[in-house]
N, C-alpha and C positions, 0 to 999 in steps of 0.2 A: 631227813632232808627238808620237806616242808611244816611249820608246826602244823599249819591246818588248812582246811579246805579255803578258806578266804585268799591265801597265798596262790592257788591254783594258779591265776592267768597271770602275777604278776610276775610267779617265778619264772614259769616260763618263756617269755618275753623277756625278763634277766638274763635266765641261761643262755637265750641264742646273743642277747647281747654279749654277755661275758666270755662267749667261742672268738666271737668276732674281735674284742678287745683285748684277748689275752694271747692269741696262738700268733699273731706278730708279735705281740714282745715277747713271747718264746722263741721264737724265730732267731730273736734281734739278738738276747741272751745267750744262747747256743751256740749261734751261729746258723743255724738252719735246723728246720725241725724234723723228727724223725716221722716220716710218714707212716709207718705200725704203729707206732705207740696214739698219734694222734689219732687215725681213722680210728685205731680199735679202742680207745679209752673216751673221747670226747662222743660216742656215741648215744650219751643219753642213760645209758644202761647201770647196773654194778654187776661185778664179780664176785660170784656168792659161792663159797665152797665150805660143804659139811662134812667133818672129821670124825672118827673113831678117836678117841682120846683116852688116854690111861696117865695116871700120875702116882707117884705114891707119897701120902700124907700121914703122918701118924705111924709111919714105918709100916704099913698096909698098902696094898695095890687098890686103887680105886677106877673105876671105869665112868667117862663119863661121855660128854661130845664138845664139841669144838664148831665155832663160826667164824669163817676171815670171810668180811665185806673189805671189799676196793674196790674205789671210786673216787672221779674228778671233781671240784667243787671251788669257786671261788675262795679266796684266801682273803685277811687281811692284817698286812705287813707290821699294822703299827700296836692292833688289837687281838691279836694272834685268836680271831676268832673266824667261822663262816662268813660272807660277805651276803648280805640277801640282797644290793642292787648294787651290782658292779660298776654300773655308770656313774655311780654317785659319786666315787673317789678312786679314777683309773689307777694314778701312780701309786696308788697305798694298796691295789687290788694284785695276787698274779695266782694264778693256779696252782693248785696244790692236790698230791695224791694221796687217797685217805685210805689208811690201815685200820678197821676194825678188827681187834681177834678177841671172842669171848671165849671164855670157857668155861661148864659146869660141870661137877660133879660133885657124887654124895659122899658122906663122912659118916657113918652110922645112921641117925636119930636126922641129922639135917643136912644140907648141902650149901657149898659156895659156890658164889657167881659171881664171875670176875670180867673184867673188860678193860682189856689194855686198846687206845687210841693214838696213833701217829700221822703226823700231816707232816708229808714232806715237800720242798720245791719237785714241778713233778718235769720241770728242765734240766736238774742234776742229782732228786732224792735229798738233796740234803735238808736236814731233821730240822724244824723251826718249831715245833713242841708234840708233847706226847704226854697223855692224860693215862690215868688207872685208877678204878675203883674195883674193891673189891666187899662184896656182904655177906655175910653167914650168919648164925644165931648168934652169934656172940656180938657184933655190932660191924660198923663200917669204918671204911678206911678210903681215903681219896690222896691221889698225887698229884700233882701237875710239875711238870720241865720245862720252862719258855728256853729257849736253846739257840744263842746266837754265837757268833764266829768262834769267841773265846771263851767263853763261858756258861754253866749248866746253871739254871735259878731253879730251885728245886722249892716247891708250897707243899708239908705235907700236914695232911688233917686225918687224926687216930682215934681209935674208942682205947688204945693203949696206951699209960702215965708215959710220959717221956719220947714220947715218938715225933711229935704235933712241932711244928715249926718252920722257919724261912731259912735256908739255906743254899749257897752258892758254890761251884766247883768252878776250878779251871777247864774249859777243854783243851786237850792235847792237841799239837795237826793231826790233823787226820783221825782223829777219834769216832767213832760211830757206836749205838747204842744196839745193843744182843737183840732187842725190839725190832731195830730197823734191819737186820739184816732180813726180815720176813721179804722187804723189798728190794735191797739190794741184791741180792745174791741171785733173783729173777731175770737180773741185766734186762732188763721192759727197752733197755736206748741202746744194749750192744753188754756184752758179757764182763763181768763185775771180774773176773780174771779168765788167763786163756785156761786149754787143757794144758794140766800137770804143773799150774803154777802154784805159787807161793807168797803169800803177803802176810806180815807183822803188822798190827797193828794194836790203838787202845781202845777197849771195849769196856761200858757202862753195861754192867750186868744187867738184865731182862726183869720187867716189874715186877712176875707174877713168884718167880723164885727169890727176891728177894725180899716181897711181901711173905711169903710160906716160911723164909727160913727168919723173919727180923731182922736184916741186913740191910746196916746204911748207903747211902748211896756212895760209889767209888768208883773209878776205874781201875782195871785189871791189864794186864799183857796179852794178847792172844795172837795167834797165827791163825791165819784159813788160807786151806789147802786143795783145789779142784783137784779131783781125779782125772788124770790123764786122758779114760774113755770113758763114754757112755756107759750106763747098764740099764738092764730090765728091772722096773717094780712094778712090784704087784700088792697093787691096795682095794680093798672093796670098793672102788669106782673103775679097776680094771689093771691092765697093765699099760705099762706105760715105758719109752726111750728114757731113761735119765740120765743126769748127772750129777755127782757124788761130792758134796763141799763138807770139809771135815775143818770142825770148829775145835783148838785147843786151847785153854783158860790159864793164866798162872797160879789163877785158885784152884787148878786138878777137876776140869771138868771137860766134858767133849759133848761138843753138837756137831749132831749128821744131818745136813739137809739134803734130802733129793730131790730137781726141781727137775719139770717136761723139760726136755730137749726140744720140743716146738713152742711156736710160741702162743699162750700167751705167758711160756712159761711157770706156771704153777707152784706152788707148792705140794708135791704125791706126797713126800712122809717127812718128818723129823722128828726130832730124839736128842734129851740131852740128859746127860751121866755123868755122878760124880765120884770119886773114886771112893771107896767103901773104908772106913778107917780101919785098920790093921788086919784089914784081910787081902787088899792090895787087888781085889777085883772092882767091879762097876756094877753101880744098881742105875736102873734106868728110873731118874727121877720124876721126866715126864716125855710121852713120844705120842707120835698122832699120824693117822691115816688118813688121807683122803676117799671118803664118801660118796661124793657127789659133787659137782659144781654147775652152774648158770650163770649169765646174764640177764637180770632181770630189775626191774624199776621198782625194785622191792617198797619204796616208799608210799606205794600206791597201793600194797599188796596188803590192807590192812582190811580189809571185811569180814565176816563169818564166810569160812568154805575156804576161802583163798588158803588156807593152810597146806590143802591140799600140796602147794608148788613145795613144800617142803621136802615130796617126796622126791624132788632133782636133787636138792642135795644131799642123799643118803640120809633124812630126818626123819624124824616122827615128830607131830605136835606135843605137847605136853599135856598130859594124862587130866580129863574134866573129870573134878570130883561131882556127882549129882548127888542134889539132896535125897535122903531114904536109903543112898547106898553105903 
């Protein structure tokens, strides 16, 4: 959020600036603003939830964890970057809801660590770009998507011959990215579909699968499908009312998402599987539990001890090696 302590009092005196400048032209754009989403997201705070996470890489089950930060932040329209003084340039400025999802885990001898990034308008979610980097022993890999009405602009930079390049896609109507459904399918402004419905649509497959498997960027067909009712999950942050949105691929893959039935609608579990070749079953290629979750101004939370807060989200700190041991 802030690089550094210098920024302290200017940011803050930005931020209440950029409440005050942004939540009428959300207003204006909408039509009117939704009163939960604003009181509970413009509070200053992030949404920080910690996952059990499993994936399998190398045809091996690997166990690792998982972090989805969101949170509201100035946007800007023209530099698709943070805004650090919103008064500087209102009409280039509007709010935007930011999707952190990291995830680590180990592979033998080493482990990856990846971080997929989306900022969406946070008056209708729709996707204005979306970053991934991903590092392991073997070297890094960086993506970025600037993402406007009709088309994907795709930068990507690889430690692999042949991958590194500028490329552009058409977007479909109505196309949304496997990434952004982490948000949409929350309905944070009113339910992404009713119960027992049905929507088709075109789906840009999700960074971190088609970093894992070397797969360029494209869109695919999918359907997603609410369950009719509610059900019980149970994840090691508890149980929980859900509801059941069943994700199908034309590339033969399925994602379950369960998100609370209250709000601030959550993500409890998901899971996506892709059919197994010539055995006609499903291996689960990656799924994640909900841990733990808070609100908290984690940007601030950077001292020795504060690690502590780690433990709301189902975490543990990372392991201090000391010297002599």
């Amino acid at each position: 959020m802030m690089r550094n302590g210098r920024f302290g009092a200017a940011a803050a005196s930005s931020a209440v600036l950029a409440a005050a400048l942004l939540i009428p032209l959300l207003a204006l754009a909408s039509g009117g603003s939704h009163p939960i989403f604003e009181s509970h997201w413009q509070d200053g705070r992030a949404e920080l939830s910690g996952y059990r996470y499993h994936v399998i890489r190398y045809g091996e089950s690997r166990e690792g964890q998982a972090v989805m930060i969101t949170v509201t932040e100035p946007f800007s329209a023209s530099k698709r970057v943070k805004v650090e003084d919103p008064a500087r340039n209102p009409s280039d400025t509007f709010e935007a809801l930011k999707m952190n999802l990291v995830r680590d885990f180990q592979t033998g001898i080493y482990d990856y660590n990846t971080m997929t990034s989306l900022f969406v308008r946070s008056r209708d979610f729709s996707l204005v770009k979306a970053s991934f980097s991903g590092s392991e022993w073997c070297g890094n890999v960086y993506e970025e998507l600037v993402v406007d009405r009709d088309s994907v602009r795709e930068s990507l930079h690889s430690y692999f011959e042949g991958e590194s390049g500028e490329r552009s896609l058409r977007r479909p109507p109505g196309g949304v990215s496997e990434d952004q459904l982490f948000i949409l399918l929350r309905g944070l402004r009113g339910d992404f579909l009713r119960p027992g419905e049905t929507r088709s649509l075109s789906l840009l497959p999700g960074s971190v699968g088609r970093r894992l498997a070397h797969r360029p960027l494209g869109w695919v067909n999918a359907t997603i499908e609410r369950s009719a009712k509610s059900e019980r999950a149970s994840v090691p942050a508890g149980t929980f009312q859900a509801d059941l949105y069943r994700v199908k691929t034309a590339d033969s893959r399925t994602g379950l998402f369960w998100v609370e039935r209250a709000y601030p609608h959550r993500i409890v579990r998901w899971s996506w599987s892709a059919a197994a070749a010539g055995v006609g079953a499903s291996e689960a290629t990656e799924s994640a539990e909900l841990a733990g979750s808070a609100r908290l101004p984690y940007w601030r939370l950077h001292g020795n001890g504060q690690e502590t807060y780690l433990k709301s989200l189902g975490l543990a700190p990372l392991a201090t090696v000391r010297p002599g041991r």
